[in-house]
C-alpha positions in Angstrom: 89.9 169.1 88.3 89.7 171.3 91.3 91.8 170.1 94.5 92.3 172.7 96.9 94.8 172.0 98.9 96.5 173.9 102.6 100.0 173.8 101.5 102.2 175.9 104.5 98.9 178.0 104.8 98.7 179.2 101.6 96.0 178.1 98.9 97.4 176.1 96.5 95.8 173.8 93.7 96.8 170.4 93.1 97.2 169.1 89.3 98.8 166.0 87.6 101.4 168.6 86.6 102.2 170.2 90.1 101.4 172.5 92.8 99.9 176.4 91.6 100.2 179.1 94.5 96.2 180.4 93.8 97.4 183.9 94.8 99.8 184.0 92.8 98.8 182.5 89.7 95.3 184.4 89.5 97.9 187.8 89.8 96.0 188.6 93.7 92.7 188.0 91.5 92.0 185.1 94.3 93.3 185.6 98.3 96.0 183.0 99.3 94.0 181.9 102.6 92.3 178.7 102.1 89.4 179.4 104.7 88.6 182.8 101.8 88.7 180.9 99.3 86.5 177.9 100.5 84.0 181.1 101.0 84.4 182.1 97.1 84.6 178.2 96.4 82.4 179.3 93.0 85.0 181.4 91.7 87.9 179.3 92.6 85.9 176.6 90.5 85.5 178.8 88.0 88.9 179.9 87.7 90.8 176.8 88.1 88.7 175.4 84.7 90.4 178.1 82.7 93.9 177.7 83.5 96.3 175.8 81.9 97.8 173.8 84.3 101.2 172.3 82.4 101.8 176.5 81.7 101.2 177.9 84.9 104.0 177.9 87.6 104.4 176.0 90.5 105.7 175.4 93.4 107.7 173.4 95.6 105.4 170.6 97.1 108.0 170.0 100.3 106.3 172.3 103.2 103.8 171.1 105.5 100.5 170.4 104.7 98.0 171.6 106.8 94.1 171.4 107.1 92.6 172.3 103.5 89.9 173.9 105.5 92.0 175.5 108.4 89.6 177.5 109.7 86.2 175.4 110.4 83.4 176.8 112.9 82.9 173.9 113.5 83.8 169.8 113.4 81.0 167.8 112.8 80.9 164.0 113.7 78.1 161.9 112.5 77.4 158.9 114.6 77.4 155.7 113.2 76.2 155.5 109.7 77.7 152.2 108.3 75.1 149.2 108.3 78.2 147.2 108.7 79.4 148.6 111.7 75.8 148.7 113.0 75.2 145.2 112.9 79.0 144.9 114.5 77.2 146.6 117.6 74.2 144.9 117.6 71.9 148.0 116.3 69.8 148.6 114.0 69.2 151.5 111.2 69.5 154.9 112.9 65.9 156.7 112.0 67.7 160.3 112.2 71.2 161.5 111.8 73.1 161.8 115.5 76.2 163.5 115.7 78.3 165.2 118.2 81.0 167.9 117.9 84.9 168.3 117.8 86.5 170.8 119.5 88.5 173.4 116.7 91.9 173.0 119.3 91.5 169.0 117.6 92.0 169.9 113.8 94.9 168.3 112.8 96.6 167.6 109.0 97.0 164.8 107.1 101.1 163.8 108.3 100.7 165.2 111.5 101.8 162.9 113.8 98.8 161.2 116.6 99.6 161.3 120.1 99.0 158.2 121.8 97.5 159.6 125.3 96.4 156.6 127.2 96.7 152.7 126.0 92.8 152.9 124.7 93.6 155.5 121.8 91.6 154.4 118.3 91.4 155.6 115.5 89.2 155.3 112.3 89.1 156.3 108.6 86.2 158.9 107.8 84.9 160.6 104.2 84.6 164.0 105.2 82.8 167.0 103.7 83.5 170.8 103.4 80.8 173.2 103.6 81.0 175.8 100.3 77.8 177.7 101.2 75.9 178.5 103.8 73.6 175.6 104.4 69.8 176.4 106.8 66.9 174.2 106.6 68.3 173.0 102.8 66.1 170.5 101.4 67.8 167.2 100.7 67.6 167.9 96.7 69.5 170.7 97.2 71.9 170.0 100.0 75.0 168.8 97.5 74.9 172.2 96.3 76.2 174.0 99.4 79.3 171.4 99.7 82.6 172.6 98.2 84.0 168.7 98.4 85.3 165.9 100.0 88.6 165.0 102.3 89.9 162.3 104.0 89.8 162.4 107.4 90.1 160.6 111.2 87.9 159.9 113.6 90.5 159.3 116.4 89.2 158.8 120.3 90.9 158.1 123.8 88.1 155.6 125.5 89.6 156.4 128.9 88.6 159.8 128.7 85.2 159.4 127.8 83.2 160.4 131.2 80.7 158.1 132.3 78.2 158.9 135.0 76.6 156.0 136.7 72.9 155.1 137.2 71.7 156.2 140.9 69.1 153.2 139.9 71.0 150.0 139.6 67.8 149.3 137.3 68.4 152.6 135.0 71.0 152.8 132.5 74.2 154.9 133.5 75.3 158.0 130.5 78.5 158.6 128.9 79.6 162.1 127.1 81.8 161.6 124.3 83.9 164.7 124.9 86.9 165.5 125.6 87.4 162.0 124.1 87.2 163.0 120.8 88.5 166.4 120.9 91.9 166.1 122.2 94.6 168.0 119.8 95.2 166.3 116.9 92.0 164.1 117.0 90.6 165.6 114.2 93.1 165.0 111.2 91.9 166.3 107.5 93.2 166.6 104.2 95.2 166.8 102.2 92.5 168.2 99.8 89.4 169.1 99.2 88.3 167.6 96.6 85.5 169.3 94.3 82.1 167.4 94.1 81.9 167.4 90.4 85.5 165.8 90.1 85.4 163.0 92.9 81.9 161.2 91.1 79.4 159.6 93.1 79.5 160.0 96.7 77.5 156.4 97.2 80.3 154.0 96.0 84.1 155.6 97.5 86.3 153.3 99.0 87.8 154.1 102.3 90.5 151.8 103.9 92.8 152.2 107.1 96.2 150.4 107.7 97.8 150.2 110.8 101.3 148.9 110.6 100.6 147.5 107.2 97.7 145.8 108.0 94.5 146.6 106.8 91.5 146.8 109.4 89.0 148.9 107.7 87.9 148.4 104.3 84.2 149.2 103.0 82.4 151.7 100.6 80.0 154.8 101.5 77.6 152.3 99.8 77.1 150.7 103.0 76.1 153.9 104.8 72.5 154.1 106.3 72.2 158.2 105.3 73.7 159.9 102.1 75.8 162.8 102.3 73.2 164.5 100.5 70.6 163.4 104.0 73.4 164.4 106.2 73.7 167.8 105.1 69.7 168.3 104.7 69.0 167.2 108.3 71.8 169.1 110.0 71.2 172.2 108.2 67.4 171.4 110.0 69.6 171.6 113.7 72.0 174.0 113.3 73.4 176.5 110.2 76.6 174.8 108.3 78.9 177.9 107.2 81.6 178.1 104.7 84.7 176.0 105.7 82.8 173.4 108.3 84.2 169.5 108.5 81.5 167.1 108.6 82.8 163.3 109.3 79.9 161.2 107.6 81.1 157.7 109.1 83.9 155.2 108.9 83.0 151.8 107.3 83.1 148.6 109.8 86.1 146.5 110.7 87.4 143.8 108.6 86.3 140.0 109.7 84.4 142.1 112.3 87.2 142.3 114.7 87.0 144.5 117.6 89.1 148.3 117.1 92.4 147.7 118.6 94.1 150.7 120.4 97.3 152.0 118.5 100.7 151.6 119.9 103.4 154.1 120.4 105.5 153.9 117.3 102.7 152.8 115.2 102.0 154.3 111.8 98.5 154.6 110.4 97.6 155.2 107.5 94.0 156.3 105.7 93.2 156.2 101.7 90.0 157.2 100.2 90.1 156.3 95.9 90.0 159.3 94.6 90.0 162.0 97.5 93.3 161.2 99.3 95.6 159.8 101.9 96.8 160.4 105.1 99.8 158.6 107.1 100.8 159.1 110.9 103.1 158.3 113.2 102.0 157.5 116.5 104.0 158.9 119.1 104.1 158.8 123.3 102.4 161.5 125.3 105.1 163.8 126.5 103.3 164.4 129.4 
């Protein structure tokens, strides 16, 4: 199993029986940064499926964890892409993927803590993929095959800084832009892993579930989602070119007994679990500011 994980920023891989330095075990054979080896994701692969994991050595798992992709170009958001969540809004299917982007200052790691930096914060869980190779126009047969893997991520927004501009014509609709709202620092939490697509299975059935205080309030399957991953990457690639190392955020399921999103409190601790891929858990603190 290949799990690539961003541990104090060195490249390490993640087994049953403990942590292996890439660098170090491959004798310099493979580069320590994770962004280089996301870029040589095939040989990584390929190497990590002829070590002997219980005979290699490893090291202490008690750093920080950081981003497994540290380095993305760029943060890809899709828009909403659970049928769930759709019908929570009052929408119907999507017929093309919409997505905006997160600033790089928003990356953030899986225990990092959220700052809380109005009373309307939110936050949701998200399955997120890493771009492997260099995805333009891909066909959707193909698309899977320029994706390293899957992480767990957050989709975390202030609503009172989303910037709405108001309708001149009472009779028109007003706009809104979604940033800075979604690109403050830390809004973008990944990790811990990446997780390779051959080990995670099927990408149409993983369950993603966020806790807030204890309390579950999302709970669904990528089975519910309007567009596969394997759509997602297709039609981007059609917009703009996805390069080694990119985060895309391919939806968060609805909330449970359709309840509304609730902001988080100061104090709070969230937590995010997808089966298979990985957890996150953060402590929501007060702005300092």
């Amino acid at each position: 199993m290949t799990r690539l994980g961003n541990l104090d920023g060195r490249g390490v891989l993640v087994t049953d029986e403990g942590v292996i330095d890439v660098a170090q075990a491959s004798d310099g054979a493979l580069p320590s940064d994770p962004h280089e080896l996301l870029e040589r994701w095939d040989e990584l692969v390929a190497w990590s499926r002829t070590i002997d994991p219980a005979g290699a050595a490893h090291v202490a798992d008690d750093a920080a964890w950081l981003p497994p992709s540290p380095e993305p170009r760029q943060i890809i958001a899709v828009g909403i892409n659970s049928r769930i969540k759709l019908r929570q809004f009052g929408l119907g299917d999507p017929d093309d993927v919409g997505f905006i982007s997160k600033l790089r200052s928003a990356l953030a790691g899986p225990d990092d803590a959220i700052t809380r930096t109005s009373d309307a914060v939110y936050v949701e869980a998200e399955l997120a993929l890493v771009v492997g190779r260099r995805a333009w126009r891909v066909d959707e047969d193909t698309a899977l095959e320029h994706v390293a893997g899957v992480t767990a991520a957050a989709d975390i927004a202030d609503a009172e800084a989303f910037v709405t501009i108001p309708a001149a014509d009472p009779d028109r609709p007003g706009t809104t832009y979604y940033n800075p709202a979604k690109s403050l620092p830390g809004f973008a939490p990944v990790g811990p892993h990446v997780v390779a697509l051959e080990d995670v299975g099927p990408l149409d059935s993983l369950r993603i579930r966020l806790w807030i205080d204890g309390e579950l309030v999302q709970d669904g399957t990528t089975a519910d989602y309007v567009f596969s991953a394997a759509q997602i990457v297709s039609r981007l690639s059609h917009r703009v070119p996805l390069l080694p190392g990119d985060v895309i955020l391919v939806g968060s399921p609805g909330q449970l007994d359709q309840a509304p999103l609730t902001p988080v409190r100061a104090g709070a601790r969230v937590e995010i679990e997808i089966d298979g891929v990985g957890r996150h858990s953060h402590l929501v603190v007060a702005d300092p500011a």
